[in-house]
C-alpha positions in Angstrom: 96.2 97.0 103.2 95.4 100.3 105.0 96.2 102.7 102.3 96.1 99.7 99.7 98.8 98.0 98.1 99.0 99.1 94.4 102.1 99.1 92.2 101.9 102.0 89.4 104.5 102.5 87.8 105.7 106.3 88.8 102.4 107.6 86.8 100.4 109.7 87.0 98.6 112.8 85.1 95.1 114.1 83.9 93.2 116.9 83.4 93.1 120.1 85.0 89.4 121.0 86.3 87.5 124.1 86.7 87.0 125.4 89.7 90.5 124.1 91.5 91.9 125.8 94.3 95.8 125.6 95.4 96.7 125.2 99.5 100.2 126.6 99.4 102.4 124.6 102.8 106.2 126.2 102.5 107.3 124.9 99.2 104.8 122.3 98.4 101.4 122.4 97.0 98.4 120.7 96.9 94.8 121.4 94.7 91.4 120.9 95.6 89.1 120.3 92.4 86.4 118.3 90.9 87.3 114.5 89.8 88.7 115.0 86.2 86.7 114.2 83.1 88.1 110.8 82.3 87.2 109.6 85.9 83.9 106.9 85.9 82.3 107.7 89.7 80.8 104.4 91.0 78.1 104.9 94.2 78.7 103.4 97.5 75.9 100.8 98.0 74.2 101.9 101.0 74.3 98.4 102.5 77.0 95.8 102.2 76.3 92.9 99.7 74.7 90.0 102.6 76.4 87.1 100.6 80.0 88.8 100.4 82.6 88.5 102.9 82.7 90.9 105.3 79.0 90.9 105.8 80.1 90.2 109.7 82.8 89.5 112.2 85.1 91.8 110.4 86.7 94.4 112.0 87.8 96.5 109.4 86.2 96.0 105.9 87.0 97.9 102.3 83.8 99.6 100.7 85.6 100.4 97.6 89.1 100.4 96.3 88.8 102.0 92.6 92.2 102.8 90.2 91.6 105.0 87.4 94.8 105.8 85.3 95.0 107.9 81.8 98.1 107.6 79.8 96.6 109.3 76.4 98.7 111.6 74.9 101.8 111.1 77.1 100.3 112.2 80.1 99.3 110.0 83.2 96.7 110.3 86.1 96.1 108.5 88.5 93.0 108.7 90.2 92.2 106.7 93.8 88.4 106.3 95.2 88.9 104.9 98.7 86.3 103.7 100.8 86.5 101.9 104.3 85.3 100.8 107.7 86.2 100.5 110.9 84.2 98.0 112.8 86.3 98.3 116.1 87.3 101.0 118.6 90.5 100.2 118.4 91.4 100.8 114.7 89.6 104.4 115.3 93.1 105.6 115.5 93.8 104.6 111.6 90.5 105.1 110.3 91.0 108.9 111.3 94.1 109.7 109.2 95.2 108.9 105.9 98.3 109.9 104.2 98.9 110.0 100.4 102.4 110.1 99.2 103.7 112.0 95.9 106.8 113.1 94.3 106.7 117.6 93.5 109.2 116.7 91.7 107.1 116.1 88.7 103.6 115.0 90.1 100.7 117.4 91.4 98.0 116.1 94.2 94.7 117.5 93.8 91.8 116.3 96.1 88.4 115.5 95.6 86.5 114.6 98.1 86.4 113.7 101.8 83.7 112.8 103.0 81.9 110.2 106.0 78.6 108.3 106.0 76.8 107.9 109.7 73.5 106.8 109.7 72.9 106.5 106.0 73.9 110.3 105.6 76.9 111.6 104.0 78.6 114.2 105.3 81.6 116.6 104.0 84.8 116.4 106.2 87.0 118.0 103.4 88.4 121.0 105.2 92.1 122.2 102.8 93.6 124.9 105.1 93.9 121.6 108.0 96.0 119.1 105.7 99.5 119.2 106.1 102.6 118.6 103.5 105.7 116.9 104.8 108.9 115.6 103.4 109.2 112.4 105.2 111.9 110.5 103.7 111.1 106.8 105.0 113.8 105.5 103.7 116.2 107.6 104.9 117.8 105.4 107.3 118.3 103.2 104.7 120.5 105.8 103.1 118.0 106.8 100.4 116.4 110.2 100.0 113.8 110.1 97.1 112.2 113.6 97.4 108.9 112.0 98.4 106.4 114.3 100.1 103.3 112.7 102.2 99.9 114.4 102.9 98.3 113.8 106.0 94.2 114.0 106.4 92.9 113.5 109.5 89.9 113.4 110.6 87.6 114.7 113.7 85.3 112.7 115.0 85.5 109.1 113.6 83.3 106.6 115.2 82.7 102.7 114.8 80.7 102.0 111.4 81.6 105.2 110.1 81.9 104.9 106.6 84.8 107.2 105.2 85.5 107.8 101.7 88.2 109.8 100.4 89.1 110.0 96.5 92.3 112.1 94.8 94.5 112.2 91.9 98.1 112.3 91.4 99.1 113.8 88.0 102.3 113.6 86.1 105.4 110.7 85.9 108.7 110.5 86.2 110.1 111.4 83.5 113.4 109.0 82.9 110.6 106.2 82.7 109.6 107.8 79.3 106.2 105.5 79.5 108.4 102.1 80.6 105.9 101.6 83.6 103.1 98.8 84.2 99.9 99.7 86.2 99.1 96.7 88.9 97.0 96.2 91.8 96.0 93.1 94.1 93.1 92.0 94.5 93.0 90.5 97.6 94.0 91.9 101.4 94.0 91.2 105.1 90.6 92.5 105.3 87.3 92.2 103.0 86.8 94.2 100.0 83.4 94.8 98.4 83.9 96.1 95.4 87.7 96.5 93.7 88.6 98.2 90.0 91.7 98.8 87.8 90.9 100.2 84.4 93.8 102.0 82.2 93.0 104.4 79.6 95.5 104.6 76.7 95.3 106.3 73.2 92.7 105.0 70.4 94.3 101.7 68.9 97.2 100.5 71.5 98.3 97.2 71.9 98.7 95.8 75.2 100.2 93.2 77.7 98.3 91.8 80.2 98.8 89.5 83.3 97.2 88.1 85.8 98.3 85.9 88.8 96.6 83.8 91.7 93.2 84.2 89.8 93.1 87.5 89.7 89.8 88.9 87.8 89.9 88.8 83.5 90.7 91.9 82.0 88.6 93.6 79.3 90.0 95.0 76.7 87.7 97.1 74.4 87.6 100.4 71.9 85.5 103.2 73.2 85.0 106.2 71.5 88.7 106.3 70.0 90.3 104.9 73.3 91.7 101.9 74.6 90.3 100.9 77.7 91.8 97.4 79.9 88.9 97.1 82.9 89.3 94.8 85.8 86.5 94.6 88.4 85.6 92.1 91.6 83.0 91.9 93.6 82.8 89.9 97.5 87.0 89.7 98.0 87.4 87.7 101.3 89.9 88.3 103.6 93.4 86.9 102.9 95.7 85.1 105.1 99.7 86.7 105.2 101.2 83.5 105.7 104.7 85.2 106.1 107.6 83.9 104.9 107.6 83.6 101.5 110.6 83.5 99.2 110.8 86.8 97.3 109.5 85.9 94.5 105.8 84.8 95.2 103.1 86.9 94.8 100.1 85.2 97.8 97.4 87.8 96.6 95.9 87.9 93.6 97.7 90.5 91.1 96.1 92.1 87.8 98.8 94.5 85.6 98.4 95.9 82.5 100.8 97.6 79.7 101.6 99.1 76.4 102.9 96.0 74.7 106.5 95.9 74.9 109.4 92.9 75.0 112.9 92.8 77.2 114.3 94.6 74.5 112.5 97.2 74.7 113.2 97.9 78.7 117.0 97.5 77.5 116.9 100.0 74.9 115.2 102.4 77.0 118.2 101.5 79.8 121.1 101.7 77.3 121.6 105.8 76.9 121.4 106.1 80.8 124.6 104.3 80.9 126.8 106.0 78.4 130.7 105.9 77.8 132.3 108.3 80.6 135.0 109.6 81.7 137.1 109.2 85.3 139.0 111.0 87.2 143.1 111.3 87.1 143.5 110.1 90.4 141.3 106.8 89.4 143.1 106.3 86.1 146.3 106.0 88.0 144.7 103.4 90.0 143.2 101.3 86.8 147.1 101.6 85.3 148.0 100.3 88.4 145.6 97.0 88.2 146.7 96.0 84.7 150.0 95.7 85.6 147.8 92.9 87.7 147.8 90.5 84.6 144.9 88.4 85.8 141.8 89.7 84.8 140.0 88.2 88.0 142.3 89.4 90.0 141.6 93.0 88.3 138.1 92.5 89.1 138.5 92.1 92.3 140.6 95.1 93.0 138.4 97.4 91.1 135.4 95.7 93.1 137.0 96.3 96.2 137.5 99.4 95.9 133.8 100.5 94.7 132.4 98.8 97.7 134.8 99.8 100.2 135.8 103.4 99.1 132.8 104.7 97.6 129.9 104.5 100.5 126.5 103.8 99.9 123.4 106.4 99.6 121.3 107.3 97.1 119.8 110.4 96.1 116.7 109.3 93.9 115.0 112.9 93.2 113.4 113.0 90.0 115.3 111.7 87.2 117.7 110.8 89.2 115.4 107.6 90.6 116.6 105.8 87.6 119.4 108.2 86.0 122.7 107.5 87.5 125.1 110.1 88.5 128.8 110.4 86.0 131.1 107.9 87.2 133.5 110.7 87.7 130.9 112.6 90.4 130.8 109.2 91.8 134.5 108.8 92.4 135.0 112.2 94.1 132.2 112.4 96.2 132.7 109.3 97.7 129.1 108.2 97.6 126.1 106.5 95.3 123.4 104.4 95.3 122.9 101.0 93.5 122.7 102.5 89.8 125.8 105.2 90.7 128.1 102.8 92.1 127.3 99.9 89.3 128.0 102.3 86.3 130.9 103.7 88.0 132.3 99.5 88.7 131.1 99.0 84.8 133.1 102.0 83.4 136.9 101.1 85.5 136.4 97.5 84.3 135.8 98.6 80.8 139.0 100.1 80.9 140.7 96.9 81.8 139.5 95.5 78.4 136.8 93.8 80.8 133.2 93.2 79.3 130.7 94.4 82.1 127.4 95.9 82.0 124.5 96.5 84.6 122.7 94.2 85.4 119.0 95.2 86.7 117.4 92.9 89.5 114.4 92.8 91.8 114.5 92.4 95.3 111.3 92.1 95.5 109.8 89.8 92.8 113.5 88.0 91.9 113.1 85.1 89.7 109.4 85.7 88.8 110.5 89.3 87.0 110.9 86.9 84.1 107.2 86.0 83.7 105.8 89.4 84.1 104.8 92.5 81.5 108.2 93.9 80.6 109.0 96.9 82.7 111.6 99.0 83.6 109.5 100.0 87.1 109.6 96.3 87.8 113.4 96.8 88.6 114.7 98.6 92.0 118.5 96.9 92.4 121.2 97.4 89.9 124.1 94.8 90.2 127.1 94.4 87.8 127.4 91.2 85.3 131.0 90.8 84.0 132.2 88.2 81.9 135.6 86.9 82.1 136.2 83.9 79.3 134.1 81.6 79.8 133.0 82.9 83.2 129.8 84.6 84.6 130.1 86.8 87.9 127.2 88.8 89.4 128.9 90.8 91.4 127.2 93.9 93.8 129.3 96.8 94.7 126.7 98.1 97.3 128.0 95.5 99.5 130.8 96.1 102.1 133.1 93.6 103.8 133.5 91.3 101.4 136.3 88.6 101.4 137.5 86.0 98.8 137.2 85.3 95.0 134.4 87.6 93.1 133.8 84.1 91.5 132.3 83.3 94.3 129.9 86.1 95.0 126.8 84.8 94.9 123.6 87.2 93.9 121.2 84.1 92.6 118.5 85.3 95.5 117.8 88.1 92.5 117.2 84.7 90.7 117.2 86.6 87.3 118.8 89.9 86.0 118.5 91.8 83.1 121.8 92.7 81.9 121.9 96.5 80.1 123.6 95.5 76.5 123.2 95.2 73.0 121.7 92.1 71.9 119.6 91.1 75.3 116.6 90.0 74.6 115.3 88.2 78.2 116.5 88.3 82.0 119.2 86.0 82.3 119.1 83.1 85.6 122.1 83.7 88.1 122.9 80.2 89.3 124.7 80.1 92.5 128.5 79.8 92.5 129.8 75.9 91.5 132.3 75.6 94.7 131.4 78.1 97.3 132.1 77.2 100.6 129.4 78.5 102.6 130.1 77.7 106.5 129.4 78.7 110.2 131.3 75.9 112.2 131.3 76.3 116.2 133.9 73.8 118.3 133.7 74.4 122.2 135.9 72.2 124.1 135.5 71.9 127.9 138.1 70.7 130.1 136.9 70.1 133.6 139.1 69.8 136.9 139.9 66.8 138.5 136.3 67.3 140.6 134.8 69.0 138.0 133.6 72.1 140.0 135.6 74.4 137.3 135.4 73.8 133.2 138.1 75.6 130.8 135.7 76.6 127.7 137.6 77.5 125.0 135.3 78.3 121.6 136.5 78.5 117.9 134.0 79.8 115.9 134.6 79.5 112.1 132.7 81.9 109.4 133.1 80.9 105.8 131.9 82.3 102.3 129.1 84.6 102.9 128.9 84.0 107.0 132.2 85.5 106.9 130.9 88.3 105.0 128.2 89.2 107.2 130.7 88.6 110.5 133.0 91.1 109.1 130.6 93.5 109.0 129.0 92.8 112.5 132.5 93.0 114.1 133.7 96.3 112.0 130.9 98.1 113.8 131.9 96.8 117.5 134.8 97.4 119.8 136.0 93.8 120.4 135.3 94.8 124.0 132.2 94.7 123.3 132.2 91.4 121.3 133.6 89.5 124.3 130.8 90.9 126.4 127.9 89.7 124.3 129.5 86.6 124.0 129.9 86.3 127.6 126.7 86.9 128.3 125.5 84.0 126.4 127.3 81.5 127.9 126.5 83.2 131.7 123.3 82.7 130.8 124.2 78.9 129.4 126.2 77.8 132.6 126.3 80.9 135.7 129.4 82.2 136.4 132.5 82.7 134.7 135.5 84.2 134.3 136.8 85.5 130.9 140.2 83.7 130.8 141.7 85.2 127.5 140.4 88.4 125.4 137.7 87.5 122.2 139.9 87.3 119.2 139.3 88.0 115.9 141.1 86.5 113.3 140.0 87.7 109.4 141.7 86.0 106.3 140.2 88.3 103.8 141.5 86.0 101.0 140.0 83.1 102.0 137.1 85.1 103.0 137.3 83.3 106.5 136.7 84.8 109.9 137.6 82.9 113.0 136.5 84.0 117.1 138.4 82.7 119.5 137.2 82.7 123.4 138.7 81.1 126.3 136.2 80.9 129.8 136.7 79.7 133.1 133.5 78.3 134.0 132.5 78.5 137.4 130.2 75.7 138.4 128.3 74.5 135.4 127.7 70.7 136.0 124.8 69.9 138.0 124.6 67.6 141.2 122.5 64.8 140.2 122.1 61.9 142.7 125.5 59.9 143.0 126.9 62.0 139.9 127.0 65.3 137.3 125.0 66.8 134.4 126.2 69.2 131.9 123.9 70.5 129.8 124.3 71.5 126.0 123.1 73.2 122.9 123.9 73.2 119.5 123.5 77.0 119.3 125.1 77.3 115.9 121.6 75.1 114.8 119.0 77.0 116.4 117.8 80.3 114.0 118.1 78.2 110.8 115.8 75.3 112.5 113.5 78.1 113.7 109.6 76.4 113.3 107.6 79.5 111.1 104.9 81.4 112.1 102.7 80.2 109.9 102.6 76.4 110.3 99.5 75.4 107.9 100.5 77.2 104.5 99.2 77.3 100.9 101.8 79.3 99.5 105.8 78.7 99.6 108.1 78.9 102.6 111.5 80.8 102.5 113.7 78.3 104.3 117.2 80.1 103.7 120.0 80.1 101.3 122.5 77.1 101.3 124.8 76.7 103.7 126.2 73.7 106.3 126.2 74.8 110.0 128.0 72.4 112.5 128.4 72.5 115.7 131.1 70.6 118.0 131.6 69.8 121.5 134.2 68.0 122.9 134.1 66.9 126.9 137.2 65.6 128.7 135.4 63.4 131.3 137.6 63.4 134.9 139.7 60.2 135.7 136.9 57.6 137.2 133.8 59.2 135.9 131.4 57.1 133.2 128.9 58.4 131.2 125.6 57.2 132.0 125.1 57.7 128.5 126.4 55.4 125.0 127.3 56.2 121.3 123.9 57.3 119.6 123.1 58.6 116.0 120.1 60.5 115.1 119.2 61.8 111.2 116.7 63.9 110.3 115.8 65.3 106.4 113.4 66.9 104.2 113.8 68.8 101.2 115.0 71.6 102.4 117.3 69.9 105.1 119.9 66.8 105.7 120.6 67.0 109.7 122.9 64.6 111.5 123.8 64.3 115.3 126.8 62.2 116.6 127.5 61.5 120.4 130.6 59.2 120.2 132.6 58.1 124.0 136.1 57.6 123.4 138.6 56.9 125.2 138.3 59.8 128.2 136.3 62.1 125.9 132.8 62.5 124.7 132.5 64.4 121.4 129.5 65.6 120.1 128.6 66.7 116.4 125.8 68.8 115.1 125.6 69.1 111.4 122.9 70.9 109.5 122.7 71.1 105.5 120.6 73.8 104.3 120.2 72.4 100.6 117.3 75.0 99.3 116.0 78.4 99.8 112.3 77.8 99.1 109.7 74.6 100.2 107.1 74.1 98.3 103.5 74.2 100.4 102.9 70.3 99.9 106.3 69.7 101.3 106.1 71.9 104.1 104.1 69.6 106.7 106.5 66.9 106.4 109.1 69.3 106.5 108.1 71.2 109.9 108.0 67.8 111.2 111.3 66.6 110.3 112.2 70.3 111.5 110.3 69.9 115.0 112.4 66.9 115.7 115.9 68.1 114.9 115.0 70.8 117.2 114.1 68.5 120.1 117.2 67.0 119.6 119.5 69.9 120.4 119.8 70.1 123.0 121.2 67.1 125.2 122.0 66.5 129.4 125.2 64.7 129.6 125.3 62.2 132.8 127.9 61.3 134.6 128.3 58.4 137.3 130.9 59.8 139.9 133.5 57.3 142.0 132.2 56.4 145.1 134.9 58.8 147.0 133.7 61.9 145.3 130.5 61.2 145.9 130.6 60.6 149.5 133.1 64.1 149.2 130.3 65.7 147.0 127.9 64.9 150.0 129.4 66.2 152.7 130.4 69.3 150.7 126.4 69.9 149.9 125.6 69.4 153.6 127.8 71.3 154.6 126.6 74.1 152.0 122.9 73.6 153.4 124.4 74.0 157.3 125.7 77.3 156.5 122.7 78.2 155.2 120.3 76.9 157.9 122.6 79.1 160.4 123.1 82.7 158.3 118.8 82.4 158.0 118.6 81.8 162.2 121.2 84.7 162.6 119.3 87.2 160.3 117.3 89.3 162.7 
């Protein structure tokens, strides 16, 4: 946390106070007033607590971190005291600037204060006419434009133990949340926090939701002078660790939110009249006659899905309303563009016209399953996929995504975990289970074929993408020239085994209806067994293995670890061994497993040929922190074993022949180096 992390629902209003000034920069606007009236001011000890974290060794430290929101009377501010350290040189850099981000759209920044303490002494560093306004976008090479516009404060003169403090408030909210928000904030960071405080202000008399996760501090509810007040207040927060990798749902820090009192239903109704019957084009009507003729209604789904992913691109224009207010399916359609929300209403509205039941479906791709236990929300949401229910039949289908091949009953959207689907009678998020029979496969088969000598290998490699591999192959070839396929692959297996020759063209072969891609490569290799002693090494790697077996960052852990969703990887090699050579090697199993895992390798001589078979099970996405040890060791062993050196005892002949070839290899040598000058 340098500007720290805080979830607030798109808040934020308050009262406008005497004395304010507005800093005009192009078409934006920024105030400079007093802290309004509903704001508590808390003083900056003037040394840090000596039995609190932080007290020493840390080299950037959080004075105060104090959230102040009013939601009475419909209106919201939100109002941010932020005081911190820097106890090193090198974070000077960040401790100078400080950015605050706000929509015009419908929320006004006015600033307080800025100010620095050196030497016990506080010192104004406010100076308006020197902060700039900017529309940044952030997100706009993920195809999003939100409207967002950042102010930047910076600082002169900033040194090591300066104490900066700057405090603001952003007024006003979004208005399509009509009030659905939930105010959050952590209470823990990378760095030690003194003193840390959410309270919420709502009208005299309102019932609300709280939660709390990881042990974050107790609320207080109370009544004060005809107001509701929810306080939440810490003192001495160490430093936490970011393990990394953790599956999307867990929350590592500790969390405190706090709500109007509301149920599912309630997020649901306020969703339902943003998703209204519409009307579509003429030219997408002829298509939807066209699909009934279809007869089977999963086969109608997955033209009409098809065409929302593949004909109407992705990007999302979330300005005001329009954050959570999706565009007519009909402006959809001819633009040829949406974002999540715009595309799913528009996939919703052709299937309802097939006599198909669909609805949105709203997800979080950052909290997934865990949405389910939190105060109901609609800011807890930021995905919208579709649910549409065919007989008996489920499918969570996403028409954001491109490339897809095979059966929409086998799209598979359970990472989400849960979704809350935007129809009458929903009372709860609902689980998305992975699809019963998907086939989810990478499977790599490189066979080499050496000469009679074995001072040249044919290569040829099938690689095999099923299910959602083939999915994400699709879309890494679409955006590459095969040219430049067979180049990277080259490369690899240059850097695997020297020189070579590309025999045969990459290939690329896509059965969209199984949803299967196959590559097809064909090498000469130049040289790639090594001389050792009387015989020949080749050595190999189960590639195919290597990312999924990847050790994390974090080894000790007390939270989760994201493994990966389920899939089987396998990797084969086959070796023709030359007439008269024998392996210096037998048949040999090795099995390795842990809850997250089932790994088998197989080196089997037979008959001329040695085959070799890798095969990895990924069985779960998450591991649970008591499993993990035994599972990193389980995983630190099948990694050894990838990689193996295949030896080979040569006839006496060819070794005698393989000699006098070397000698004569180091003569030439020894004479070109004499002839240099």
């Amino acid at each position: 946390m340098r500007i720290a992390w805080v979830v607030l629902a798109w808040l934020l209003a308050g009262s406008v106070c005497a004395g304010e000034v507005e800093y005009q920069r192009g078409e934006y606007r920024f105030k400079v007033a007093d802290a309004p009236a509903f704001v508590q001011r808390h003083d900056v000890p003037a040394r840090w607590d000596a039995a609190a974290p932080g007290a020493s060794g840390a080299p950037w430290r959080f004075w105060l971190y104090d959230v102040q929101i009013d939601h009475r009377k419909g209106h919201d501010g939100f109002y941010v005291d932020y005081v911190y350290e820097a106890k090193a040189a090198s974070l000077l850099g960040e401790a100078g600037r400080f950015q605050i981000q706000f929509n015009p759209g419908y929320q006004q920044l006015t600033i307080h204060r800025v100010e620095l303490r050196r030497g016990g002494k506080w010192q104004p560093r406010l100076a308006p006419e020197r902060i700039s306004l900017a529309r940044r976008e952030s997100e706009f090479e993920q195809d999003l434009a939100d409207g967002e516009v950042t102010a930047l404060i910076v600082l002169d003169d900033v040194r090591v133990d300066d104490v900066v403090r700057i405090n603001y408030t952003i007024t006003g909210s979004n208005p399509v949340l009509a009030g659905n928000t939930v105010d959050a904030m952590s209470f823990g960071w990378r760095s030690p926090v003194l003193d840390a405080r959410l309270r919420a202000v709502y009208d005299g008399g309102s019932a609300l939701n709280v939660h709390r996760e990881n042990n974050a501090p107790e609320g207080v509810i109370a009544q004060i002078d005809g107001r509701t007040e929810a306080l939440f207040v810490r003192h001495g927060i160490p430093a936490y660790v970011d393990e990394d990798n953790y599956p999307i749902w867990y929350q590592p820090y500790p969390v405190a939110s706090v709500a109007l009192k509301r149920n599912w239903s309630d997020v649901v109704t306020w969703a339902l009249p943003l998703y209204p019957r519409a009307v579509l084009p003429a030219d997408l009507e002829t298509k939807i006659a066209q699909w009934r003729k279809l007869g089977d209604p999963y086969a109608q789904v997955k033209a009409a899905l098809r065409t929302v992913q593949e004909q109407v691109r992705y990007f999302g224009v979330e300005m005001g309303e329009n954050s959570h207010r999706p565009s007519p399916p009909a402006d959809t359609w001819t633009r040829r563009y949406g974002d999540c929300k715009d595309k799913a209403y528009l996939l919703v509205t052709v299937l309802e016209r097939l006599g198909i039941d669909a609805s949105p479906a709203l997800v979080s791709t950052t909290r997934g399953r865990r949405i389910a236990d939190l105060t109901p929300a609609a800011s807890l949401f930021n995905h919208v996929i579709v649910r549409a229910r065919v007989g008996a039949d489920v499918l969570w289908i996403d028409p954001t995504l491109t490339a897809q091949g095979g059966d929409p009953r086998d799209s598979d959207q359970s990472q989400y975990g849960v979704a809350l689907p935007v129809a009458a009678g929903v009372t709860a998020p609902q689980p998305i289970a992975a699809p019963a029979k998907a086939d989810v496969q990478i499977v790599v088969n490189e066979h080499f074929v050496p000469s009679v000598d074995g001072r040249e290998v044919m290569l040829d490699v099938e690689t095999t993408y099923q299910g959602r591999t083939a999915n994400n192959a699709r879309r890494q070839f679409a955006g590459q020239r095969i040219e430049e396929v067979s180049r990277r692959y080259s490369d690899y297996y240059r850097q695997r085994f020297g020189e070579l020759t590309v025999t045969s063209p990459a290939v690329v072969r896509d059965d969209l209806d199984r949803n299967r891609i196959t590559l097809v490569e064909r090498y000469r290799l130049a040289n790639p067994f090594d001389n050792e002693g009387g015989g020949k090494a080749l050595n190999v790697y189960a590639e195919t293995l290597s990312a999924q077996s990847a050790l994390p960052p974090s080894m000790s852990r007390n939270g989760p670890l994201y493994f990966g969703q389920p899939v089987r990887l396998r990797h084969e090699m086959h070796v023709d061994v030359p007439k008269g050579w024998k392996p210096s090697f037998q048949n040999e199993v090795a099995s390795y497993a842990s809850p997250g895992f089932a790994y088998r390798r197989d080196i089997k001589i037979d008959d001329g040929h040695v085959n070799l078979t890798y095969d990895m099970n990924v069985l779960t996405n998450d591991i649970s922190a008591e499993q993990v040890p035994a599972h990193v060791a389980e995983l630190r062993m099948l990694r050894d074993d990838l990689s193996a050196r295949l030896r080979f005892q040569l006839p006496l002949a060819q070794q005698a022949e393989d000699r006098d070839l070397r000698l004569k290899s180091l003569l030439k040598s020894v004479i070109e180096e004499t002839q240099t000058p």
